[in-house]
C-alpha positions, 0 to 999 in steps of 0.5 A: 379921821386925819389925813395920816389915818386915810393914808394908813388905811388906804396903804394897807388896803391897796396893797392886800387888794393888789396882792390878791388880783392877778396880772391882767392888768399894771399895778399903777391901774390896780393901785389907783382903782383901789384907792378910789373904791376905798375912798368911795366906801369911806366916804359911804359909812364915814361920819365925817362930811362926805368932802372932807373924806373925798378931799383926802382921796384927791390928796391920797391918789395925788401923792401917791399917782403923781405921774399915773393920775396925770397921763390917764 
């Protein structure tokens, strides 16, 4: 798995979870919570060393949370 693909895939997933909640909380928070449940679970059943997998989380939530990742 490439960086590329973990973007992909945690694009996809965070907007088809975020779609299907409801308005209790900001997207930004549903959005971050998701790319880190889905980097949890990658990294779970991933045959790819657990810190490679995490690494790309890190550098999925800093790209994409930039300002959200820093203030909470």
């Amino acid at each position: 798995i490439s960086y590329s693909s973990f973007k992909h895939l945690a694009d996809v997933y965070v907007r088809k979870e975020v779609t299907a909640q409801g308005p209790e909380m900001s997207p930004e928070e549903l959005q971050f919570a998701f790319a880190v449940h889905l980097t949890a679970k990658v990294a779970g059943i991933c045959n790819h060393a657990v810190n490679r997998i995490m690494g790309f989380g890190t550098q999925y939530l800093q790209d994409t949370f930039v300002q959200f990742s820093y203030s909470k």
